[in-house]
N, C-alpha and C positions, 0 to 999 in steps of 0.2 A: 579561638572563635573564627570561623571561616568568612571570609569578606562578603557584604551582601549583594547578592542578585539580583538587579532589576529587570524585569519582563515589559514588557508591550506584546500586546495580542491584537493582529491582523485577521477580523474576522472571528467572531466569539460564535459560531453555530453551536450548533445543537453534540457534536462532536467535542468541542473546545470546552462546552460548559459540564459535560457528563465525563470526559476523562480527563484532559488538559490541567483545566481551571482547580480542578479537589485535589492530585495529584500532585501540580504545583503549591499549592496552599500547606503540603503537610512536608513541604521539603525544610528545613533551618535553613534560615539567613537568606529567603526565596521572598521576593516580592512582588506580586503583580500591579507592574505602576501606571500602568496604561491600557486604552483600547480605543478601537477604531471600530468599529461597524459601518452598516451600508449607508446608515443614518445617523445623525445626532440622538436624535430616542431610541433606536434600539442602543448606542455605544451607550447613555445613559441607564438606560434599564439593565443592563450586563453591569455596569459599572455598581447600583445600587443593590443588584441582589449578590453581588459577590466581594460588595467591600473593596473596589478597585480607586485608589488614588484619583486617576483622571481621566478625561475622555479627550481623544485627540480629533480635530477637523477633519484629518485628511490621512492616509497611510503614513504620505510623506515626510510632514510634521512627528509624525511617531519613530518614524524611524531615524530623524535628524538630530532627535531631541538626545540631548546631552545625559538627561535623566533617565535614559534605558539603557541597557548593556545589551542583551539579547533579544529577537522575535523569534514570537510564536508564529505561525502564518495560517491561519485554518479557512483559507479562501477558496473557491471552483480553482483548479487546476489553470485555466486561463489567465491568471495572476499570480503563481508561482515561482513562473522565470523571471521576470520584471522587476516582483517586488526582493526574492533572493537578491539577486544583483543588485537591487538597491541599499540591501541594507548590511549586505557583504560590504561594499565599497565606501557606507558610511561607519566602516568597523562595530557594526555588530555581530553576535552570534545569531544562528538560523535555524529553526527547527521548522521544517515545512510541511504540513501535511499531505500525505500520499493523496493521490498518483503524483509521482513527481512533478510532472509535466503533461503539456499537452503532444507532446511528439518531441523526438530523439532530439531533433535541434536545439530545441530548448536545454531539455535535460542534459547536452552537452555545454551550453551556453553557462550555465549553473557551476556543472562541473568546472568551469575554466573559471571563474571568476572566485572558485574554490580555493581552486590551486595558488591564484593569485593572492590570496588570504588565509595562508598557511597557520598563521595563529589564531584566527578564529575557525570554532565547530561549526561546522554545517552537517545536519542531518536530515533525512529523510523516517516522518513516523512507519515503522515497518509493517510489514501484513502481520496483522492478529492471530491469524492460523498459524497455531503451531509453537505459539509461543512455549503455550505451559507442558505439551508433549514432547517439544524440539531435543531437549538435550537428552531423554530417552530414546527417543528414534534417531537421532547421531551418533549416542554409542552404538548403539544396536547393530547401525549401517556400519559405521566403521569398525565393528568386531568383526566383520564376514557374516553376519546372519543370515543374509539375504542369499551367500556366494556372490556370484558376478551376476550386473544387474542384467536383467535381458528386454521386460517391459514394463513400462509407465500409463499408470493411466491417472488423466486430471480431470474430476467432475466436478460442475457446478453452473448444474441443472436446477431451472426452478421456474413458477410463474410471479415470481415478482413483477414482470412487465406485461403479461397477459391478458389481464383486462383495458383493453385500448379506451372506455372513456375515461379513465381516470388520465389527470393531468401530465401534463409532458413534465418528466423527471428530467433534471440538469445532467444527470447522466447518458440520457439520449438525445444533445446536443454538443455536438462534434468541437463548438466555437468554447464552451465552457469544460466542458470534459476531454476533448482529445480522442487522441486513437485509443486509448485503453479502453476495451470491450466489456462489458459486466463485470466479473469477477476475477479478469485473465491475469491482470497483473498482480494483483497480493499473490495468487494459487502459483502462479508461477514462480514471484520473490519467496515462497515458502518452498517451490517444491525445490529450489535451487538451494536448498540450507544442508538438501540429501542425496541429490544428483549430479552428475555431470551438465556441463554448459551444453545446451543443444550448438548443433553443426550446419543443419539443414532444415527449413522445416517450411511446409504447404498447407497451406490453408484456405477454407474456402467460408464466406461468410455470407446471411439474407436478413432483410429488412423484411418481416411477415408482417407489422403493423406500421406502417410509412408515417399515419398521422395520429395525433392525439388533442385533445385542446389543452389550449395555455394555459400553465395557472393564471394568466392574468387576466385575460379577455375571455378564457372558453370558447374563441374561436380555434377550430382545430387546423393546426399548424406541423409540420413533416419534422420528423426525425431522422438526425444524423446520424445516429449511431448502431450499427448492427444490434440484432436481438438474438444473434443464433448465430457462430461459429462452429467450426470445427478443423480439429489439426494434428497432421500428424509431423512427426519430428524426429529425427537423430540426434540423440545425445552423443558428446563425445566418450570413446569409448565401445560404442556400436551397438546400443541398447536404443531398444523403439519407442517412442511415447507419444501415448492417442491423447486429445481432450477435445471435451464437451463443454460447450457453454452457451447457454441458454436461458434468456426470461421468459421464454412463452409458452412453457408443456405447462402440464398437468402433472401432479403426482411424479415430476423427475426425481431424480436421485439425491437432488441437492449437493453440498459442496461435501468431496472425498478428493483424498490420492493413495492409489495405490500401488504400491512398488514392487514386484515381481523378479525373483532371481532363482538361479540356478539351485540353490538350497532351501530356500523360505521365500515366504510372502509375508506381508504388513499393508494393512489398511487403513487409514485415517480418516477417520468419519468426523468435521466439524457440522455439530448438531445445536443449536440455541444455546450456543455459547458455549459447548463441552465439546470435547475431544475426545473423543472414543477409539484405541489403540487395537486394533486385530492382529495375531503373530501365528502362524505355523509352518510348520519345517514336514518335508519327509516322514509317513510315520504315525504322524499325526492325527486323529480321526476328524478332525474339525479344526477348526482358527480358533484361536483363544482370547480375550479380552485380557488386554498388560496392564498386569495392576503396578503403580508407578506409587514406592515412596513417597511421601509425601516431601522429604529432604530431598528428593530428587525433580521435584517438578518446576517447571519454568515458572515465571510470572509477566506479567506486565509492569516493565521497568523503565517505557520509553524518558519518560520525563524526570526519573534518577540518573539516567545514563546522561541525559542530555547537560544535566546542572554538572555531574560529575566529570564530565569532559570538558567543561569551561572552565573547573578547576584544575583539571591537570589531573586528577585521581584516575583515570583512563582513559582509552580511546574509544570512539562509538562504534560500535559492531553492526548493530539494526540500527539503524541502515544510515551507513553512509554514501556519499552520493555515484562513489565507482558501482557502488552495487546497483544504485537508485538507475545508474546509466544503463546496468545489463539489462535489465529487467525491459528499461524503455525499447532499447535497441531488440529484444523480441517483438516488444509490442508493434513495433516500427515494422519488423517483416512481417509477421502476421496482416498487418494492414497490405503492404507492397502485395504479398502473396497472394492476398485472396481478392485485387483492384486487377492483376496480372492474370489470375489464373495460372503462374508457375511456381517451382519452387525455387526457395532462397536462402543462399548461404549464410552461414553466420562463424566472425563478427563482419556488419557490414562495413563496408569501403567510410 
């Protein structure tokens, strides 16, 4: 019988209770002993609708306590470096929720206090995309399908942020979300599972609706955070890749990557929650829809991987925090790139 698990959860949102909290519930010998919310009554109302031991005052208390082993962290991205570090150093395990950080510094700051706590896991929850098509479209890639790659394209395009009176999402405040723009960083930690490291990449980015009102007051207050990029990039290896990203069209394309090679093409359509796999070669009359084994298809395994890497039964793949670093360090020149107007090498200094 495997030794039991204590959790603590930093921040129970809406994420934490829909995938986290049920996920963890069906693991053996997993316990969720704890939680912390922004308030005493929400930590209690998390606590009572999921059967959770105790509610803690403060993060800190949570993560001190003798009676946790690991945190969850499901907080704005503005408390991810902090509270890691915190709870690295009081020897627990870390499962954070994506975007790692609010900007490289962080995400490096993390990273060091990783390293300095080599026996405990630190993971970063990965991008979604791609999960359950990934290891068919990695064969794929690494069979030659594609030949050599030549270009990349990353969408995701949409009007989630479009209509400017609705309230200012956490997303489009720079202080709680960071440099990570819309959807750049998961599409990018996905597209990176099938491509080379980018080398160089320019970007240029606009704020089309600057204000919104608050959720709190309905006074309308400025947005920090672009609503519309665009970038282009060199991968290593000297293949080109375009992306799109945008909250405020109509009718955009929504979120795809398409990979483009010398031999074949492959397109990834993530659609309300499916994957839709396009493949054709030379020959060809049309792209085909991959139908994928069902023994073959990925799943959502974040919070197996995570219990089973505290036990020693493997190490975390999605995502741990070198990865969690490259992913920032894009998002990092992306921001330089398009604040400068030039282009920026990578990896940065």
């Amino acid at each position: 019988m495997a030794e039991t698990i204590r959790i603590g959860l930093i921040g129970a949102g809406k994420n934490t209770q829909e995938r986290h909290i049920p996920e963890l519930k069906n693991i053996d010998d997993v316990v969720i002993a704890g939680v912390v919310n922004r308030s005493m009554e929400s930590s209690q109302a998390v606590a009572e609708k999921f059967g959770i031991e105790k509610c803690f005052s403060s993060p800190q208390e949570l993560i001190e306590s003798p009676d946790i082993d690991a945190v969850v962290i499901g907080t704005w991205p503005d408390q991810h470096c902090s509270l890691t570090c915190a709870a690295l150093k009081a020897g627990k395990h870390v499962l954070t929720e994506a975007r790692m950080a609010r900007d490289l510094a962080e995400a490096r700051q993390m990273l060091e206090a990783a390293k300095a706590h080599p026996e405990l896991v630190a993971q970063v929850v990965p991008s979604p995309f791609g999960l359950v098509c990934g290891p068919s479209v990695s064969s794929m890639v690494k069979s030659h399908f594609l030949g050599d790659l030549r270009e990349v394209v990353v969408l995701g395009a949409n009007d989630q942020f479009w209509d400017y009176s609705k309230p200012l999402s956490p997303r489009q405040d720079s202080q709680l979300s960071g440099k990570n723009i819309l959807s750049l960083g998961i599409l990018h930690e996905t597209l990176m599972r099938w491509a080379p490291e980018p080398v160089q990449i320019f970007a240029q980015a606009e704020l089309f609706e600057p204000t919104r009102p608050s959720a709190d007051s309905g006074e309308f207050v400025t947005a920090s955070v672009p609503d519309s990029v665009q970038i282009l990039s060199e991968l290593k290896g000297g293949a080109r890749c375009m992306y799109h990203l945008s909250g405020v069209i109509l009718f955009g394309p929504g979120l795809q990557i398409h990979l483009y090679g010398s031999r074949g093409t492959m397109k990834i359509e993530f659609v309300n929650g499916e994957e839709i796999v396009w493949h054709g070669r030379a020959g060809d009359e049309e792209l085909q829809r991959l139908e994928i084994p069902e023994e073959e298809l990925g799943r959502w395994q974040v919070e197996e991987d995570f219990v089973a890497a505290i036990r020693g039964e493997r190490k975390v793949d999605l995502t741990d925090f070198e990865t969690g670093v490259k992913y920032m360090e894009f998002v990092e020149a992306v921001s330089m790139s398009a604040e400068s107007n030039q282009p920026v090498e990578l990896p940065l200094e």
